[in-house]
N, C-alpha and C positions, 0 to 999 in steps of 0.2 A: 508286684503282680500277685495277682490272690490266686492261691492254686484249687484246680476243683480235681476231683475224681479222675483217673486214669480206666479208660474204659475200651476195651477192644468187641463194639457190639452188635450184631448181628440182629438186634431185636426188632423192636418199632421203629430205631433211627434208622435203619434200612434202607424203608420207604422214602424219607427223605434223603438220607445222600446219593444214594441213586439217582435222586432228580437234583440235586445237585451235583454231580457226578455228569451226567447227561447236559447241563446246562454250561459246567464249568469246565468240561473235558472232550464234550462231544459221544459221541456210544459210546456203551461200553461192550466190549467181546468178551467170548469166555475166559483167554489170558487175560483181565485186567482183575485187581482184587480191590475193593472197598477197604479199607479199614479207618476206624473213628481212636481217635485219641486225644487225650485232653490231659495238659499241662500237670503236674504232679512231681515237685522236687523229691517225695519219699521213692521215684524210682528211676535215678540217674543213669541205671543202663542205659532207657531207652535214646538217651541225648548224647550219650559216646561211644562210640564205636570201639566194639573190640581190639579193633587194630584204629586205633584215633590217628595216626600219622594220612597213615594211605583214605581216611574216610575226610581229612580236612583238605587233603590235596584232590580229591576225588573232587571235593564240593567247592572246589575254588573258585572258581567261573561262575557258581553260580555267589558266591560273596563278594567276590569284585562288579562282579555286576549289579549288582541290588545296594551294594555300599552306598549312604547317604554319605554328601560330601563334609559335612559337620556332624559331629560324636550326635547323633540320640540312644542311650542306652537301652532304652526300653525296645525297640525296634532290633535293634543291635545285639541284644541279647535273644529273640527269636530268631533271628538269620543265623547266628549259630547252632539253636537247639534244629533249624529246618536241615541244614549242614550236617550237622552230626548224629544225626537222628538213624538209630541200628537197627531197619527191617529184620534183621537176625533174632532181634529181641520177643518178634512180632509171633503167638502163636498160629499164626495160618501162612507164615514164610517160609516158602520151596527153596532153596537154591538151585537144586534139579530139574525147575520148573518154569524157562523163561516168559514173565509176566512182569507188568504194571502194576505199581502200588500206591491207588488212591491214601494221603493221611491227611485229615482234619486236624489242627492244632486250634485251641484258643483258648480264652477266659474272654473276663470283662471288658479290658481293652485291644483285645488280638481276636482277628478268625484270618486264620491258613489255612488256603486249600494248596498241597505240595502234590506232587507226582514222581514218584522215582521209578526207575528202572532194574529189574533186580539182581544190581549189581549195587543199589543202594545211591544211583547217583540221581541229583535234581534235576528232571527234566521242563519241571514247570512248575509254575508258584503262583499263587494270587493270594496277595497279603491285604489285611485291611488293620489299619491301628488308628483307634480313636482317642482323640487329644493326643498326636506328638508331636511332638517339640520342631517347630517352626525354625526353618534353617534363618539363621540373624539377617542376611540378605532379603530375605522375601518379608521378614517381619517389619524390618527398617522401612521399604518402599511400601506396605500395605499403610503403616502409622503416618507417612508423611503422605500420601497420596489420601487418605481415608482422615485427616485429625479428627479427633472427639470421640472416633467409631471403639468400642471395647469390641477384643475378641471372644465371643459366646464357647465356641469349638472349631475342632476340624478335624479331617480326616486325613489320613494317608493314604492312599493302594498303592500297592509297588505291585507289577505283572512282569515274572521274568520267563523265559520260552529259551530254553536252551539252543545259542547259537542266532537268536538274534535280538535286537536292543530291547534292554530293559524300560519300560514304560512307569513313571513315576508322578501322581497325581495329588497334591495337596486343594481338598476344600475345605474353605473358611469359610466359618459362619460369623457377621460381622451386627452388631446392635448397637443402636443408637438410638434412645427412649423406646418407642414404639416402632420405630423402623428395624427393618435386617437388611441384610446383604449376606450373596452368598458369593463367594469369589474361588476361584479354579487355578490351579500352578500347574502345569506340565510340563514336565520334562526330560 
């Protein structure tokens, strides 16, 4: 993962996650808070929790829910950082102050939109990851069902909603000389 800038920013991005915000959340009220942040190993607080026991048990449900049924690490490794991610760390986090808190995660290959509640628990996620790793089952049936066709890319979205099923969507972008195909997994 290529790491960029750690940013908590109130400026031009504003504008935008607001309207994202409003697109991917619904209004926003005066108890909800925006905040943008972008992946950054030089500051690991923000990915473990003070108290890390009580924030993995906290965030369980939403990792057994979102869990791909075969290893992809790359995925794998952001459902943690979405998990263990310490609004405490955050400069505009109240604890006296019950509110929503909008956080954006991504780089290259990731944009998370998460929602926690501030008690720091996940109440909703819309994950997108580009190129990953195709569960062996769906790759096997696309290859024998498709021969000749090379994989171009594809997408993931995984959409979890605290307390009801997690929605999980593989597109494939599939090439063959001049032709494509796009193909869809749900699950």
């Amino acid at each position: 993962m290529e790491a960029t800038k750690l940013n908590i920013e109130f400026t031009t991005k504003i504008g935008w996650m607001l309207l994202l915000g409003l697109l991917a959340f619904g209004p926003i009220n005066a108890q909800e808070n925006i905040l943008l942040a972008y992946n950054e190993p030089s500051k690991p607080e923000l990915y473990s929790s003070t108290d890390r026991t009580s924030s993995m048990q906290r965030n369980q449900e939403y990792l057994n829910e979102t869990a791909i049924a075969e290893s992809n690490k790359m995925v794998s490794e952001w459902q943690h950082k979405i998990a263990n991610f310490d609004l405490a760390h955050l400069p505009d986090f109240q604890l006296e102050e019950p509110s929503k808190y909008h956080v954006a995660l991504q780089d290259n290959n990731a944009n998370i939109q998460a929602r926690y509640d501030s008690e720091g628990n996940v109440i909703y996620a819309s994950e997108r990851y580009k190129n990953a790793k195709l569960p062996l089952k769906i790759s096997k049936e696309i290859s024998s069902n498709f021969p000749g066709w090379t994989f171009k890319s594809t997408l993931l979205a995984i959409n979890y909603t605290r307390g009801k099923k997690t929605k999980r969507t593989y597109k494939i972008h599939l090439v063959m000389g001049n032709e494509r195909k796009v193909l869809k997994y749900v699950y």
